[in-house]
mmCIF file of the N, C-alpha and C atoms, coordinates in Angstrom:
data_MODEL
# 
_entry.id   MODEL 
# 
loop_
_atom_site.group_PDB 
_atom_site.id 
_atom_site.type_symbol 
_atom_site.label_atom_id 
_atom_site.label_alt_id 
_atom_site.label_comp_id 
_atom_site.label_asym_id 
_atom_site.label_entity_id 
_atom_site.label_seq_id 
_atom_site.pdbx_PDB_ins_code 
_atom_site.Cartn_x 
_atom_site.Cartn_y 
_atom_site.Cartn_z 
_atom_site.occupancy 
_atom_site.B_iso_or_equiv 
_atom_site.pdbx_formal_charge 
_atom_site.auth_seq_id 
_atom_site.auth_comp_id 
_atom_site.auth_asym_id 
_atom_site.auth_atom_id 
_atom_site.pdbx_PDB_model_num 
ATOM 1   N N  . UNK A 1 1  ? -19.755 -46.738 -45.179 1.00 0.00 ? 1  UNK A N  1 
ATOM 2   C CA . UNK A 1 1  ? -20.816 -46.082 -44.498 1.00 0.00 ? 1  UNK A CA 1 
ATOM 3   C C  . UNK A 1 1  ? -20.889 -46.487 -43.037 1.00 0.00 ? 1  UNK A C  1 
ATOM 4   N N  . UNK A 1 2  ? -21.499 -45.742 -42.400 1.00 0.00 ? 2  UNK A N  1 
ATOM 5   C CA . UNK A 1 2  ? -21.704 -45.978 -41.147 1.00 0.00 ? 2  UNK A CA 1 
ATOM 6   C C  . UNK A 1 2  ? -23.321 -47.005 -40.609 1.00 0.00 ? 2  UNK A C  1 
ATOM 7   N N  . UNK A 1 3  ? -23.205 -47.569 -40.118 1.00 0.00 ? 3  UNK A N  1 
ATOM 8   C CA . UNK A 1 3  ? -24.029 -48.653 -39.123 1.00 0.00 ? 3  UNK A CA 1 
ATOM 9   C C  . UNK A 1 3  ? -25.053 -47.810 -38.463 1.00 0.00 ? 3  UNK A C  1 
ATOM 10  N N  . UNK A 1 4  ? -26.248 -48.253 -38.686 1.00 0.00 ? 4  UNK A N  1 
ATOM 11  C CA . UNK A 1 4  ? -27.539 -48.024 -38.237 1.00 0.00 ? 4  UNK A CA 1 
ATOM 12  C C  . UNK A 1 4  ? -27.777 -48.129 -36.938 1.00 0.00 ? 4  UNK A C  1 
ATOM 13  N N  . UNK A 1 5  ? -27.091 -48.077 -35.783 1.00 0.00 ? 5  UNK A N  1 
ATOM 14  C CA . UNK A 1 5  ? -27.164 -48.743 -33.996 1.00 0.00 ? 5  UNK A CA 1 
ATOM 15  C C  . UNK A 1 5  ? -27.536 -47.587 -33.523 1.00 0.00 ? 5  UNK A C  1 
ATOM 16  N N  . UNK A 1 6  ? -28.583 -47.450 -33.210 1.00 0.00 ? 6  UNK A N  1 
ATOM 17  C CA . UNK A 1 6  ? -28.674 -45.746 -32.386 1.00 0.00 ? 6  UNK A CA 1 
ATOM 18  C C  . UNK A 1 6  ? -28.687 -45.842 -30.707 1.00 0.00 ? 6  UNK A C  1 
ATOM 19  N N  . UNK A 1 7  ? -27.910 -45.011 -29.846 1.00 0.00 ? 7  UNK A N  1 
ATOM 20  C CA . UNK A 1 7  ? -27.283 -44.466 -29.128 1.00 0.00 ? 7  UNK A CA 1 
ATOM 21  C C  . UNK A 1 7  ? -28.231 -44.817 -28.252 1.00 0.00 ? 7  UNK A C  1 
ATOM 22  N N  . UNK A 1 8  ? -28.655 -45.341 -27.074 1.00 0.00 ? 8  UNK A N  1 
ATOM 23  C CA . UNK A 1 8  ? -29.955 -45.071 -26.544 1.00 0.00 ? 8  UNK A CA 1 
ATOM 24  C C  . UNK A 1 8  ? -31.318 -45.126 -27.045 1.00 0.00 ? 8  UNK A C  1 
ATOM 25  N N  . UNK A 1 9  ? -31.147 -46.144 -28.012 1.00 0.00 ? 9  UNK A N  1 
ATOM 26  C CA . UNK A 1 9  ? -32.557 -46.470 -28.680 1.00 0.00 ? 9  UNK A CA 1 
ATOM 27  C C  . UNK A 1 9  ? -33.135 -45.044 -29.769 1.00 0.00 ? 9  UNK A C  1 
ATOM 28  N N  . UNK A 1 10 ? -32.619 -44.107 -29.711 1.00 0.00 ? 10 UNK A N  1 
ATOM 29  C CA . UNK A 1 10 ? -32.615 -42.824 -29.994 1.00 0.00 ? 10 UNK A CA 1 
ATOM 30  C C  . UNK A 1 10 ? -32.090 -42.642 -31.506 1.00 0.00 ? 10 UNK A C  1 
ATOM 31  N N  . UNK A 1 11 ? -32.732 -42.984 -32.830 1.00 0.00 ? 11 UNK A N  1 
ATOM 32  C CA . UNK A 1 11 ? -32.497 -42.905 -33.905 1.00 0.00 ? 11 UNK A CA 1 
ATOM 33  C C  . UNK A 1 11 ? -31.599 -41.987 -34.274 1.00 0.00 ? 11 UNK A C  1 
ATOM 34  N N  . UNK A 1 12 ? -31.544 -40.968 -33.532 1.00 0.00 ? 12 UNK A N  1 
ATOM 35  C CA . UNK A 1 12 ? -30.474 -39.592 -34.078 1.00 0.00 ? 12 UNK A CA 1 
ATOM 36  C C  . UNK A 1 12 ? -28.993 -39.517 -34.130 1.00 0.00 ? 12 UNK A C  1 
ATOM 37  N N  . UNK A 1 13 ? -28.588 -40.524 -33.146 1.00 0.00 ? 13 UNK A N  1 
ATOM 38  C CA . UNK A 1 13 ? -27.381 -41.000 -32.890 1.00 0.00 ? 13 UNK A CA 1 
ATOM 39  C C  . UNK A 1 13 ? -26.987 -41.973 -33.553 1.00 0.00 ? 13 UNK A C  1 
ATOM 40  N N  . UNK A 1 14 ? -26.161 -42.438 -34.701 1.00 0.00 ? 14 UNK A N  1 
ATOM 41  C CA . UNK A 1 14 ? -25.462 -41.261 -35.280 1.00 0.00 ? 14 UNK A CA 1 
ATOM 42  C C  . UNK A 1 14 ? -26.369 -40.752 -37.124 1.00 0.00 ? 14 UNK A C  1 
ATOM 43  N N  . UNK A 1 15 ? -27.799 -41.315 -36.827 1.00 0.00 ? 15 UNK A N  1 
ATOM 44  C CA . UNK A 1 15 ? -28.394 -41.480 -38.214 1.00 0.00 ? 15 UNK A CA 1 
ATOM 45  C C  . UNK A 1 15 ? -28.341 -40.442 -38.673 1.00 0.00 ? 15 UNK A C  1 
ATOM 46  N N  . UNK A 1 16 ? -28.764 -38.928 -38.063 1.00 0.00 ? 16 UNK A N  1 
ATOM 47  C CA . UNK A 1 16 ? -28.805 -37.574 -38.579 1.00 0.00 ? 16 UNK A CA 1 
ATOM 48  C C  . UNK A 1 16 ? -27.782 -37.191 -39.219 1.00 0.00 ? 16 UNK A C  1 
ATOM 49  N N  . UNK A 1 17 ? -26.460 -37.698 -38.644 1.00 0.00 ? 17 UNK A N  1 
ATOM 50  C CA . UNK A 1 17 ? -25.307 -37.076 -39.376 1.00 0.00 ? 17 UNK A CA 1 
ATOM 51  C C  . UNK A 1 17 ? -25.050 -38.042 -40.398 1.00 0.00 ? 17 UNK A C  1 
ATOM 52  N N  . UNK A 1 18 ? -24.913 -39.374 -40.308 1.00 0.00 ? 18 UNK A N  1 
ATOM 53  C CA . UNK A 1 18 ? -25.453 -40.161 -41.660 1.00 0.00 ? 18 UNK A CA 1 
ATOM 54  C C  . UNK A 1 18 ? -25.892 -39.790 -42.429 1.00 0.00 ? 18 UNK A C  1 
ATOM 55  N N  . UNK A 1 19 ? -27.219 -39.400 -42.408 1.00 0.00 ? 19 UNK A N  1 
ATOM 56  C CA . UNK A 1 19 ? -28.381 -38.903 -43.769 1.00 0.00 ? 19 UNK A CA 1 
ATOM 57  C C  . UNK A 1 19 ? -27.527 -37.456 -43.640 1.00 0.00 ? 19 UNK A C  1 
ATOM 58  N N  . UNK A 1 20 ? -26.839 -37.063 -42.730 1.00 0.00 ? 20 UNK A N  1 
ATOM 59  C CA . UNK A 1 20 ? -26.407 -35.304 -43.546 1.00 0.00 ? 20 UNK A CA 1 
ATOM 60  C C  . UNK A 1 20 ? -25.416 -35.649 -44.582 1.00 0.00 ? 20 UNK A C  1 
ATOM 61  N N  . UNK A 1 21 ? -24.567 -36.624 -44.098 1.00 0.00 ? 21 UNK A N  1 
ATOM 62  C CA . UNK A 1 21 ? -23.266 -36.871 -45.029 1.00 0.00 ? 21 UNK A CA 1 
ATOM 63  C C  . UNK A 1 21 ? -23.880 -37.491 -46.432 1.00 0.00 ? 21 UNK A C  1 
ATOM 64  N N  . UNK A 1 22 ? -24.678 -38.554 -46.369 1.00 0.00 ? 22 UNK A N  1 
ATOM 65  C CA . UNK A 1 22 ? -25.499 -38.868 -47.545 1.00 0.00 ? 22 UNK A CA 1 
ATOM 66  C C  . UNK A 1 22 ? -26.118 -38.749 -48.229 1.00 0.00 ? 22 UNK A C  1 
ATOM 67  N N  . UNK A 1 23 ? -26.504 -37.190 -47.673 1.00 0.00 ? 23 UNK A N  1 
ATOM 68  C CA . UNK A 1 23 ? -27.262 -35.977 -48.975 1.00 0.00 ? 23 UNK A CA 1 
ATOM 69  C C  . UNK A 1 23 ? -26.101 -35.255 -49.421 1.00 0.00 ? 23 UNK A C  1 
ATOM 70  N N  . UNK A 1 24 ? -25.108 -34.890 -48.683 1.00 0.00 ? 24 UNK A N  1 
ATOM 71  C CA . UNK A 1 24 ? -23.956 -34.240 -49.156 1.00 0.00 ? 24 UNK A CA 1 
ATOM 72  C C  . UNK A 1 24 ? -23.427 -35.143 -49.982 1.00 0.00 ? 24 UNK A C  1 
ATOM 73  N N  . UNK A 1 25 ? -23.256 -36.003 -50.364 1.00 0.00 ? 25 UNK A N  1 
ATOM 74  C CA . UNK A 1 25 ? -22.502 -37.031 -51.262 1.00 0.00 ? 25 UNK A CA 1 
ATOM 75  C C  . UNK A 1 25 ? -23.472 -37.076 -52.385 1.00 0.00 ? 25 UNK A C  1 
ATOM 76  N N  . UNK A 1 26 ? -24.591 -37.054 -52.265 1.00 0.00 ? 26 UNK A N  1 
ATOM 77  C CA . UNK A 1 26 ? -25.734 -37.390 -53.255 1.00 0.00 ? 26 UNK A CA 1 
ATOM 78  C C  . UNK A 1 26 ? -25.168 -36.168 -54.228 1.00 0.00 ? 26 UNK A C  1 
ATOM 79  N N  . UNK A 1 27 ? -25.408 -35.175 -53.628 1.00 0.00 ? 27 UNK A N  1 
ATOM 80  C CA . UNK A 1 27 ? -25.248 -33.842 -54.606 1.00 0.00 ? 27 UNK A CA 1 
ATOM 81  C C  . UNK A 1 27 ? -24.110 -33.317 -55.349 1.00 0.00 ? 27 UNK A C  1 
ATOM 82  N N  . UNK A 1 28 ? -23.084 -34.249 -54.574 1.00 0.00 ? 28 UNK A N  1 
ATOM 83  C CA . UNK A 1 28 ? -21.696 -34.223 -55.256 1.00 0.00 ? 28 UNK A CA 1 
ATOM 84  C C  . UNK A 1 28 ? -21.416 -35.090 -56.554 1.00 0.00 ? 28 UNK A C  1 
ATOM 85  N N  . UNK A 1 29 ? -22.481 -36.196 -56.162 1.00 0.00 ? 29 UNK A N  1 
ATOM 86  C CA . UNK A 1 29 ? -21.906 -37.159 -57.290 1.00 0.00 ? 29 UNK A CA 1 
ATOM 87  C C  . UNK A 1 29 ? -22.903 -36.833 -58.414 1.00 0.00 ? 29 UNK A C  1 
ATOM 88  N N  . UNK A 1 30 ? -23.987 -35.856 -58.559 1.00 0.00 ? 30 UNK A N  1 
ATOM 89  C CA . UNK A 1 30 ? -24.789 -35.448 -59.347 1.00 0.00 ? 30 UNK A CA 1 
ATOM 90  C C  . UNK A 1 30 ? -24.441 -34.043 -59.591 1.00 0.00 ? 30 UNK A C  1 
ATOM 91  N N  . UNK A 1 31 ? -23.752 -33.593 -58.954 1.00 0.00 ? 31 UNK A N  1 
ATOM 92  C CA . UNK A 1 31 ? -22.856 -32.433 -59.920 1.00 0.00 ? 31 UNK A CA 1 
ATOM 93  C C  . UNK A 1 31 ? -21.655 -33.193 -60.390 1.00 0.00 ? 31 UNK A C  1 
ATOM 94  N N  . UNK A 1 32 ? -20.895 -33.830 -60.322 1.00 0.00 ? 32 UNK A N  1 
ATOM 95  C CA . UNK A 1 32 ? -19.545 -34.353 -60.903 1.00 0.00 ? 32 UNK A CA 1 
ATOM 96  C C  . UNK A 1 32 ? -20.541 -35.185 -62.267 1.00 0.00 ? 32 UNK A C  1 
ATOM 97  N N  . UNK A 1 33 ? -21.369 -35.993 -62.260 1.00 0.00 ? 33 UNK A N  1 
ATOM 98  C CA . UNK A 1 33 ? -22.387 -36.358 -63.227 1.00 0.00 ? 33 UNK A CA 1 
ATOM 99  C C  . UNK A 1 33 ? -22.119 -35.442 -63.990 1.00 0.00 ? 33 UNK A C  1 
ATOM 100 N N  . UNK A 1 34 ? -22.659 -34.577 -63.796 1.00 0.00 ? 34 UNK A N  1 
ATOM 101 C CA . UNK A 1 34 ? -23.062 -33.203 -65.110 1.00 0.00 ? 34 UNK A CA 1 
ATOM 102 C C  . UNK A 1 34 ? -22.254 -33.001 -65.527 1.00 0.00 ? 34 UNK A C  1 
ATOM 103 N N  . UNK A 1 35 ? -20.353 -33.000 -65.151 1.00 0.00 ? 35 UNK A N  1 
ATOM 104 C CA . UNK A 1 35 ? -19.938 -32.648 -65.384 1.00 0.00 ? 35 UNK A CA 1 
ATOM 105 C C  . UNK A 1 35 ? -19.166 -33.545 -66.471 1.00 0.00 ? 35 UNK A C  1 
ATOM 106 N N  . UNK A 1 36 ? -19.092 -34.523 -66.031 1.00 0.00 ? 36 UNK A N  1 
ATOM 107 C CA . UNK A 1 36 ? -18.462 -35.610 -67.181 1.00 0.00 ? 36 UNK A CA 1 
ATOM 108 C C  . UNK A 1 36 ? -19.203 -35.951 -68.230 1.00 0.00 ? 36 UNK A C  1 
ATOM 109 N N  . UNK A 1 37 ? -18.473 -36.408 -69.606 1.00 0.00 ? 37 UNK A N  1 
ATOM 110 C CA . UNK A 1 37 ? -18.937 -36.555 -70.430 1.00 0.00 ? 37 UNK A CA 1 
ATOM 111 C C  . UNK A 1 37 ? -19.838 -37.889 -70.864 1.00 0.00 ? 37 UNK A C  1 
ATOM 112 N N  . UNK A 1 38 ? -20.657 -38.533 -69.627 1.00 0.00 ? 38 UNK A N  1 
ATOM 113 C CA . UNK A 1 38 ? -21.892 -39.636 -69.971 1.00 0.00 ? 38 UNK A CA 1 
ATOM 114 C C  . UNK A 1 38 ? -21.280 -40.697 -70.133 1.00 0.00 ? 38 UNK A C  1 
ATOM 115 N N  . UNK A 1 39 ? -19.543 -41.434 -69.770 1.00 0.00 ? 39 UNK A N  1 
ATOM 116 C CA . UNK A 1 39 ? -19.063 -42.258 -69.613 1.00 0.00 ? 39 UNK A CA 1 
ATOM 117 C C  . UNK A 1 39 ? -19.042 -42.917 -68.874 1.00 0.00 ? 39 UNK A C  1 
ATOM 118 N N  . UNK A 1 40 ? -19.317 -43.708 -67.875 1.00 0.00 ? 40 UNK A N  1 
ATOM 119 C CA . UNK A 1 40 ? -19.090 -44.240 -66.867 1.00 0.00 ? 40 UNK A CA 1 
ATOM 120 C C  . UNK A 1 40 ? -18.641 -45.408 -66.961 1.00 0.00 ? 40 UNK A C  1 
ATOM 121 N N  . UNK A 1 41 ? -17.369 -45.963 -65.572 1.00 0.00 ? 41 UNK A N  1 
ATOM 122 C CA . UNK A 1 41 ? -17.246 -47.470 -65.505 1.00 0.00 ? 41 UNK A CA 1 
ATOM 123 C C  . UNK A 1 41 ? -18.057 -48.172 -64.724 1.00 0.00 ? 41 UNK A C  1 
ATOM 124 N N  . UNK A 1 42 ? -18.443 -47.704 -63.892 1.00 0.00 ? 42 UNK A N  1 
ATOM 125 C CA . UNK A 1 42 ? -19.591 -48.545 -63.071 1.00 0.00 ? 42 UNK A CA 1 
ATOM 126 C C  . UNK A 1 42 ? -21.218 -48.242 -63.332 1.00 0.00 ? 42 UNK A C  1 
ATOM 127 N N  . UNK A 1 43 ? -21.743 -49.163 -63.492 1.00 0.00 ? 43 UNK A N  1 
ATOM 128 C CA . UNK A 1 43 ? -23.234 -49.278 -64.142 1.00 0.00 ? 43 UNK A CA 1 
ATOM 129 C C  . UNK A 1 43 ? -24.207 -48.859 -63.134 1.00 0.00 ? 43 UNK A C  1 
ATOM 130 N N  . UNK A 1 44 ? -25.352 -48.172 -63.124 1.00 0.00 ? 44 UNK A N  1 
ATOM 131 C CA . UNK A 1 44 ? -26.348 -48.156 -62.253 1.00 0.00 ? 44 UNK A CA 1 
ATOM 132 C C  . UNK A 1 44 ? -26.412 -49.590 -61.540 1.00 0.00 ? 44 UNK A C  1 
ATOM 133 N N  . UNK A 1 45 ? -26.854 -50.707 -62.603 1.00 0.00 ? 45 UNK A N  1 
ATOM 134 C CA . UNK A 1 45 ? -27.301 -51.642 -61.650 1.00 0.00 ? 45 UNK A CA 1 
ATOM 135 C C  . UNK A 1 45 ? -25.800 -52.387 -61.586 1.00 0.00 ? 45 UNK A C  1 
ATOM 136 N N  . UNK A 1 46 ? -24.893 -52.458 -61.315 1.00 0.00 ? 46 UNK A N  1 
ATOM 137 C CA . UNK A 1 46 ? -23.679 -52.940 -60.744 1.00 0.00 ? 46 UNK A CA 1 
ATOM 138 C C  . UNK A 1 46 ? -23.819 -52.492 -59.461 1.00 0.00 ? 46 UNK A C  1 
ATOM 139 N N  . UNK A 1 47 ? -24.269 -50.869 -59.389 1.00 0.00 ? 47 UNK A N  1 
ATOM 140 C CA . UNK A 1 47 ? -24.383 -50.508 -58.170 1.00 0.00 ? 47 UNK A CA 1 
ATOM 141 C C  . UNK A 1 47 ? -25.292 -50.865 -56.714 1.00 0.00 ? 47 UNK A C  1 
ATOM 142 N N  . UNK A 1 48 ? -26.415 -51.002 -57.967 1.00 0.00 ? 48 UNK A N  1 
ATOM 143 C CA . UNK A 1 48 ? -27.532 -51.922 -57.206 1.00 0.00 ? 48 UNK A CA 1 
ATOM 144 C C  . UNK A 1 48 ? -27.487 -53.059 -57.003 1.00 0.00 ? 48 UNK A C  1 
ATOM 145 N N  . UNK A 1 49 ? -26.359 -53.779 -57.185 1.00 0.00 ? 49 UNK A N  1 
ATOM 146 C CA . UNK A 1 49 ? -26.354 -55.202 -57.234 1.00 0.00 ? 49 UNK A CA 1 
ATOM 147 C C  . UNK A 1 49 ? -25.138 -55.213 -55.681 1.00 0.00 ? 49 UNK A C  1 
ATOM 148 N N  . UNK A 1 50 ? -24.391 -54.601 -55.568 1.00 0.00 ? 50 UNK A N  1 
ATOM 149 C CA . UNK A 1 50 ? -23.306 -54.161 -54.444 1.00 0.00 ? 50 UNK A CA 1 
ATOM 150 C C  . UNK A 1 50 ? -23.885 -53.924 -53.480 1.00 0.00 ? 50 UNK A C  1 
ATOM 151 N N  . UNK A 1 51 ? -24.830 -53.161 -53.467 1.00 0.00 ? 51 UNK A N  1 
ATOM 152 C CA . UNK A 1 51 ? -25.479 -52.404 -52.468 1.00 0.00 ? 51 UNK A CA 1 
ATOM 153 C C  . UNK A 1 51 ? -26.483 -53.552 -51.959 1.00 0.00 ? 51 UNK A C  1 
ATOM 154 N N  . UNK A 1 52 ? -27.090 -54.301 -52.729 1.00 0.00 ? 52 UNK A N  1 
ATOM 155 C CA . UNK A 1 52 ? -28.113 -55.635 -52.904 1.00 0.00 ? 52 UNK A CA 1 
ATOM 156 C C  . UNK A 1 52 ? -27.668 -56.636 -51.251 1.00 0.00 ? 52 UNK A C  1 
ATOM 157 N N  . UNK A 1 53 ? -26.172 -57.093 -52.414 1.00 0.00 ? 53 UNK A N  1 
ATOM 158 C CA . UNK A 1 53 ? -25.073 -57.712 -51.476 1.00 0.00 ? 53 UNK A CA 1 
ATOM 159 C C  . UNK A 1 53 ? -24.905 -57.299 -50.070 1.00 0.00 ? 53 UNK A C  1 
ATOM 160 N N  . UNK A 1 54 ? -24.586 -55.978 -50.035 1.00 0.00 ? 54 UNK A N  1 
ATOM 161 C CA . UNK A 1 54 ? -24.126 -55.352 -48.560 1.00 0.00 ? 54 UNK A CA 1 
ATOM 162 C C  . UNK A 1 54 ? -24.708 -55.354 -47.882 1.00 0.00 ? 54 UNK A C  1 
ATOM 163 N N  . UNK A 1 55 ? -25.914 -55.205 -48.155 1.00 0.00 ? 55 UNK A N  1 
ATOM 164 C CA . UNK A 1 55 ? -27.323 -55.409 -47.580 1.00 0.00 ? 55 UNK A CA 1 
ATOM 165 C C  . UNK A 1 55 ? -27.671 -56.726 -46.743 1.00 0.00 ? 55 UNK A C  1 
ATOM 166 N N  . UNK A 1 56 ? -27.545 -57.672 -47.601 1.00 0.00 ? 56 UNK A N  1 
ATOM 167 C CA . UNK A 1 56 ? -27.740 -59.111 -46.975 1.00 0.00 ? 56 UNK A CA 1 
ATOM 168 C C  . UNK A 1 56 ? -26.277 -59.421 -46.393 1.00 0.00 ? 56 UNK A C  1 
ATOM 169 N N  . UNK A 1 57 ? -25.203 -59.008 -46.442 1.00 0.00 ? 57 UNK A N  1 
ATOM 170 C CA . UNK A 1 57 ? -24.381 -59.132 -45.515 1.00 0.00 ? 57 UNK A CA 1 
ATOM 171 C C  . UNK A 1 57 ? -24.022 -58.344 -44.298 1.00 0.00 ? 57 UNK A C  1 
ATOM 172 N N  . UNK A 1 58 ? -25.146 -56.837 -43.762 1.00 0.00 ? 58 UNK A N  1 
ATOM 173 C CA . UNK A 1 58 ? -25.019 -56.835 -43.035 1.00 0.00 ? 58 UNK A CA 1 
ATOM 174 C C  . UNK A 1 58 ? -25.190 -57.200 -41.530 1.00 0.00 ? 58 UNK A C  1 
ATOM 175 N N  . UNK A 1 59 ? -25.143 -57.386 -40.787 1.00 0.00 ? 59 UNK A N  1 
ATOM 176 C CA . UNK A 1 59 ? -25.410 -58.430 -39.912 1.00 0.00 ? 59 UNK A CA 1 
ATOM 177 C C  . UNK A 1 59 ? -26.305 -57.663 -39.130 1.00 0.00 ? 59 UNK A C  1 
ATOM 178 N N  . UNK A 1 60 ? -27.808 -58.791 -38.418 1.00 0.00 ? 60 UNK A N  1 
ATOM 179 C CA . UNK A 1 60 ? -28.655 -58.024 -38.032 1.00 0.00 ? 60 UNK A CA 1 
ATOM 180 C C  . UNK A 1 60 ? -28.405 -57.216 -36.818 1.00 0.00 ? 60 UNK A C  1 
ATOM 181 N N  . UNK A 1 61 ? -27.704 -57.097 -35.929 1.00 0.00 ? 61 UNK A N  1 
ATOM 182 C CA . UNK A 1 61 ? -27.078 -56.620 -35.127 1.00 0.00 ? 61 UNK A CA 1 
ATOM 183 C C  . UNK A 1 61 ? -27.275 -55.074 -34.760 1.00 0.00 ? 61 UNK A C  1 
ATOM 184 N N  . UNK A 1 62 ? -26.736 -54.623 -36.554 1.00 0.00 ? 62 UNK A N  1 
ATOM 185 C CA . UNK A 1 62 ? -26.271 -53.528 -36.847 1.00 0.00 ? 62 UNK A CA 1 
ATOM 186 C C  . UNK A 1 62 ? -27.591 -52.566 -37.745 1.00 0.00 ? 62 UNK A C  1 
ATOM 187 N N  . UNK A 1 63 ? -28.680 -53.652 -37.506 1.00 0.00 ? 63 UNK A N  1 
ATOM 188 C CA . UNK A 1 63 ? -29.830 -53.246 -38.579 1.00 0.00 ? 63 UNK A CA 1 
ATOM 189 C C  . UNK A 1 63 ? -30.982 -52.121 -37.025 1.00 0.00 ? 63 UNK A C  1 
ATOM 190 N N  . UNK A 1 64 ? -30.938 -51.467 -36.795 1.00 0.00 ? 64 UNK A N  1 
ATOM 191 C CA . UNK A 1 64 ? -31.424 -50.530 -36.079 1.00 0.00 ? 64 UNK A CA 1 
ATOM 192 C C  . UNK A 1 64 ? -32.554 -51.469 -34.800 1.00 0.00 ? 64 UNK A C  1 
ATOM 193 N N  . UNK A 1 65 ? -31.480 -52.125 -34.308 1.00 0.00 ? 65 UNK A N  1 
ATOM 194 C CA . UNK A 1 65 ? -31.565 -53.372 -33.410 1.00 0.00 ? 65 UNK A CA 1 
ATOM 195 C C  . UNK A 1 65 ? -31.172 -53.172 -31.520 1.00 0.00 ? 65 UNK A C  1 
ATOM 196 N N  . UNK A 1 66 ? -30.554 -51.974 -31.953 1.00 0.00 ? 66 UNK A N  1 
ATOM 197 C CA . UNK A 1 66 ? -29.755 -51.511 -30.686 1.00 0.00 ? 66 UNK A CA 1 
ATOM 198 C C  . UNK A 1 66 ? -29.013 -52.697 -29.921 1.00 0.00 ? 66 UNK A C  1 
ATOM 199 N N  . UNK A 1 67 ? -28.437 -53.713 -30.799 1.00 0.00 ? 67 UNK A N  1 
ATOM 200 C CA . UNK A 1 67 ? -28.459 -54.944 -30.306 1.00 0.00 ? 67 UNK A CA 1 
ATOM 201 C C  . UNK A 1 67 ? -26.507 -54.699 -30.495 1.00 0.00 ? 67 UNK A C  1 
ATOM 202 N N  . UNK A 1 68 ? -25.887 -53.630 -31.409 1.00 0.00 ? 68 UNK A N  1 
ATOM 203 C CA . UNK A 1 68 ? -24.251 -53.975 -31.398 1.00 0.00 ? 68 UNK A CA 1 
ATOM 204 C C  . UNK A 1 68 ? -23.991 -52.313 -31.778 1.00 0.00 ? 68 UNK A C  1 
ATOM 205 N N  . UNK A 1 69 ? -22.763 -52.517 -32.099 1.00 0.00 ? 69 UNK A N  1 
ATOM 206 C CA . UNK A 1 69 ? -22.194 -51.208 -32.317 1.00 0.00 ? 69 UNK A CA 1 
ATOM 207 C C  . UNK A 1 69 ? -22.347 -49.606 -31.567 1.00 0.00 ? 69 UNK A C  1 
ATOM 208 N N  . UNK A 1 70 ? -22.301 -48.452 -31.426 1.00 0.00 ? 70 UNK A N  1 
ATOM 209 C CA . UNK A 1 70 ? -22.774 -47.887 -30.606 1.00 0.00 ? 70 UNK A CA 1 
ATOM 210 C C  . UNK A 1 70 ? -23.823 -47.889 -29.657 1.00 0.00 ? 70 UNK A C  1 
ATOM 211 N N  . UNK A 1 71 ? -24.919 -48.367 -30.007 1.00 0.00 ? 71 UNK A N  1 
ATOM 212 C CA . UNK A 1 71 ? -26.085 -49.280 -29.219 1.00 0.00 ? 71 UNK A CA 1 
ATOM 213 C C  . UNK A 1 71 ? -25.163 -49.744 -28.015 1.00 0.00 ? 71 UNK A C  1 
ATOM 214 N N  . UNK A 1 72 ? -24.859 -50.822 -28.098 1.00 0.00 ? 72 UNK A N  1 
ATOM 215 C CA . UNK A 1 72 ? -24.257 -51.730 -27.253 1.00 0.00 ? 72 UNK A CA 1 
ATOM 216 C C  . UNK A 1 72 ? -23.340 -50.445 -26.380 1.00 0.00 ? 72 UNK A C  1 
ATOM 217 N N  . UNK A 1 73 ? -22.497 -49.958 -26.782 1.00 0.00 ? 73 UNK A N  1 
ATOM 218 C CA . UNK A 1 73 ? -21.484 -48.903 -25.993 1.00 0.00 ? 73 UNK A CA 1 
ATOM 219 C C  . UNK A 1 73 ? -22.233 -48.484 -24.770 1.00 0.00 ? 73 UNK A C  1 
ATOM 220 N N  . UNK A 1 74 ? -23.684 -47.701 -24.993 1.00 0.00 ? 74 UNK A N  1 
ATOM 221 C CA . UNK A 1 74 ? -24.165 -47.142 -24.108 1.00 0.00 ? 74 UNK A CA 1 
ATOM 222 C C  . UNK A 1 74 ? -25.007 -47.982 -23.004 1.00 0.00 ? 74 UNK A C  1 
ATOM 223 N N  . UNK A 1 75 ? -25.134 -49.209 -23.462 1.00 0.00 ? 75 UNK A N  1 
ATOM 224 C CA . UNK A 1 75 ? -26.056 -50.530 -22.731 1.00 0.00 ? 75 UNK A CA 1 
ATOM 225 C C  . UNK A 1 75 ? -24.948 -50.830 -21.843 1.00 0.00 ? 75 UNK A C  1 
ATOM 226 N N  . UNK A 1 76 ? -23.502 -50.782 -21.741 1.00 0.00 ? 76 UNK A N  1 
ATOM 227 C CA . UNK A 1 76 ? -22.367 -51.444 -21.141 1.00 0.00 ? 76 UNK A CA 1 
ATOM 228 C C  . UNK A 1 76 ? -21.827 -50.576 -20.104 1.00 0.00 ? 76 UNK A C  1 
ATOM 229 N N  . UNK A 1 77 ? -21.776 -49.212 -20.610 1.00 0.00 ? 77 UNK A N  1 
ATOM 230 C CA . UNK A 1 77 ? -21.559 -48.467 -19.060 1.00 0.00 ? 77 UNK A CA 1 
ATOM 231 C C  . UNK A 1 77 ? -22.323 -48.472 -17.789 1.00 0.00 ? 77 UNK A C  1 
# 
């Protein structure tokens, strides 16, 4: 996934297309759901437990801080 740093302090950059891609994925993996037969290898909360993790490892920087990542790009020119 992509990093929370918006462009000019300006949440839209690049969050909008984020949350577009992450509703588009939502709906994919809940039609492919329907479509399989109720097997899965990875568990809800396996998932939540990954995501838990990623979470506390991402670095605050990148937490809508304007402090790294695209943030920073536009602070440097």
């Amino acid at each position: 996934g992509m990093t929370c740093d918006p462009a000019y302090g300006y949440v839209q950059i690049p969050c909008i297309e984020r949350n577009a891609m992450g509703a588009q994925r939502a709906v994919d993996a809940a039609n492919y759901a329907l479509l399989t037969d109720g097997e899965h290898h990875v568990t809800f909360d396996q998932i939540v437990k990954i995501m838990d993790e990623t979470g506390r490892d991402l670095m605050d920087k990148y937490r809508e801080t304007s402090k790294g990542g695209i943030a920073q790009l536009f602070f440097t020119c």
